[in-house]
Steps between C-alpha positions, in 0.01 A plus 500: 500500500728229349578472091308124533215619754415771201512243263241295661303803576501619147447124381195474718352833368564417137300166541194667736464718246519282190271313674269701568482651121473109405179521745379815389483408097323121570239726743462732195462214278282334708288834568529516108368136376212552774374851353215536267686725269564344199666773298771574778545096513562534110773778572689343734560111336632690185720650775593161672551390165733763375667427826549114398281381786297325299313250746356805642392631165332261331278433890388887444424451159328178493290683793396773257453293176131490535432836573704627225361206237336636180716848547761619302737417785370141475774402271803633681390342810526199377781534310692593831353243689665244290793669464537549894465120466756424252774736712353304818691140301102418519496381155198286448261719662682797299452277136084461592478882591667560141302269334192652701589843329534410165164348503345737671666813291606390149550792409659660824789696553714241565326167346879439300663484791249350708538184233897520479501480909261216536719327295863619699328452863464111418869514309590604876318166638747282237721284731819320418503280164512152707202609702120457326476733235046608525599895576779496223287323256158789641741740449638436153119470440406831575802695373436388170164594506649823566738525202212328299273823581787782533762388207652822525397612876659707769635187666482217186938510499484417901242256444714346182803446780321312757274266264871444362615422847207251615525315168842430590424414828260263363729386241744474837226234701437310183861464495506368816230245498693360177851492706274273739413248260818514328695461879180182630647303157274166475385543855129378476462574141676643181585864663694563223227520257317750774793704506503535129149608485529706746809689329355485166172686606696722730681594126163494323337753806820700578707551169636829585673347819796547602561141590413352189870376415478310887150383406625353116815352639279353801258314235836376280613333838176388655453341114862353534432320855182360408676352213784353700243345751237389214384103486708421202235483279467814522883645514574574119163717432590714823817539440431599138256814678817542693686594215196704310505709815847530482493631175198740629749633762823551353307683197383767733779497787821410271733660770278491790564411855473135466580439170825264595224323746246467204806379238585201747125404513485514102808298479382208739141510378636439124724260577217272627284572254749381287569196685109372519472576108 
């Protein structure tokens, strides 16, 4: 027989009889999710679990849920089925089986962690900063809720990071909306008065962030512009609150990024101040 005719040969039996195991564990599973027995059901999903195949676990254990409701197993069963969820990247039906167990057992085994994972399956649902921000904003919701109830809990340090994290992130899209006004100008309105609200309650909501110095500096300018493009009625005050928010900035950033920016600002803005006196 030739080296690449007992390749083939070998190849072929490999796959026959990987197939043929494949086969013979979905006809056990099969055999398994159609039996009656409950407690052998039970056995084998913590087994598909421990084995990471987690869609498989959770269909076992949601089969046995009733029959083992109002046991002492009745807690762990649910516990896995979320957490067979969770592994599955099936994070909204894992955050209602969590919140499911910590109503049903408040007092259960794992009722801490049941609230901390609620919380971290809809952190997982957070998308990008310039996207809509519902599932960062749910989430932030209900990992505070967490720290609020476990200050000093197995998981309140984790839970500290990522509320940290999402407040930036929503420090992040306010900071973008306020770029948007600042960038549309006097397009169909005064959008630089919307993109100093916007920054100023970004500060007000988000003071920890760690764009606050690009947030400041973007109020000083947006101020600035809507002073230069003012009626000129209206010039001198404006560019007056130009130079009060200059004064604001440089007092807290005196050798920050865009300090040299900000001095240039200050200088024209009191020169024409000066001027309409």
């Amino acid at each position: 027989m030739s080296f690449k005719l007992a390749k083939k040969t070998a190849l072929a039996m490999f796959t026959a009889t990987l197939t043929a195991l494949v086969l013979g564990s979905c006809s056990q599973y099969d055999k398994l999710l159609k039996s009656n027995d409950n407690e052998l059901k039970y056995k084998e999903a913590k087994k598909y679990y421990e084995d990471r195949r987690y869609m498989k676990a959770y269909t076992l254990l949601e089969n046995v849920a009733n029959y083992y409701k109002g046991t002492e197993e009745s807690d762990e069963v649910l516990f896995l089925i979320a957490e067979s969820y969770r592994h599955n990247s099936d994070y909204i039906i894992a955050n209602n089986y969590y919140n499911t167990y910590v109503k049903s057992f408040p007092t259960g085994n794992h009722v801490e962690e049941c609230w901390f994972l609620a919380g971290k399956s809809l952190y997982e649902l957070s998308p990008d900063a310039r996207l809509d921000q519902t599932e960062t904003v749910n989430a932030l919701s209900a990992l505070e809720e967490y720290t609020q109830l476990f200050p000093n809990g197995q998981f309140t340090e984790e839970a500290n990071k990522l509320i940290s994290e999402m407040r930036d992130k929503l420090a992040t899209k306010a900071y973008l909306s306020a770029k948007l006004y600042y960038n549309l100008g006097n397009y169909l309105g005064n959008n630089y008065l919307s993109a100093v609200v916007t920054a100023q309650n970004a500060l007000k909501d988000y003071p920890e962030t760690k764009l606050r110095e690009d947030l400041s500096f973007l109020i000083l300018k947006a101020k600035y512009e809507q002073a230069k493009k003012s009626v000129q009625s209206k010039k001198t005050q404006r560019y007056i609150e130009t130079v009060d928010e200059y004064y604001n900035f440089k007092s807290e950033y005196p050798n920050g990024k865009y300090i040299k920016e900000a001095n240039k600002i200050y200088d024209n803005s009191k020169e024409y101040a000066k001027a309409d006196e």
